[in-house]
C-alpha positions as a Markdown table, in Angstrom:
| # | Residue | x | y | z |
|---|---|---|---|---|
| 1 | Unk | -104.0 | -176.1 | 9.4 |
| 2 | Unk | -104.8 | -173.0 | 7.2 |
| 3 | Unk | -107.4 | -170.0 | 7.5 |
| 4 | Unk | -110.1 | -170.6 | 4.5 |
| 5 | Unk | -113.0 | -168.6 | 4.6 |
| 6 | Unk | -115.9 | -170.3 | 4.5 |
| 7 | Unk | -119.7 | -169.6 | 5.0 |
| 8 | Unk | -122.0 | -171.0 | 7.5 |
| 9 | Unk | -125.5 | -171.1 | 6.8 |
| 10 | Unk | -127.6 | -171.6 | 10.3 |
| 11 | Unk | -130.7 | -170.2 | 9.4 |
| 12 | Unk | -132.5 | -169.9 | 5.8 |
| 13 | Unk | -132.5 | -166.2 | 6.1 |
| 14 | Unk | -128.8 | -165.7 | 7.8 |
| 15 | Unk | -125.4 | -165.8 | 6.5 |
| 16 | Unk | -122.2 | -165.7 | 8.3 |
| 17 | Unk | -119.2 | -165.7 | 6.8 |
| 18 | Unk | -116.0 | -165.8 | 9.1 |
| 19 | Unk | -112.4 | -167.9 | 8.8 |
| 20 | Unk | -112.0 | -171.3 | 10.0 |
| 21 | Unk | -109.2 | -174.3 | 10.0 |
| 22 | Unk | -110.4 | -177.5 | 8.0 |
């Protein structure tokens, strides 16, 4: 699997953006 960066929204207000495998 590859590293794409992807964003994860958890809360209306908070943004975390980080590397993960699909």
């Amino acid at each position: 699997a590859d590293r794409i960066a992807y964003v994860e929204i958890g809360e209306p207000s908070t943004r975390r953006v980080g590397f993960g495998a699909l």
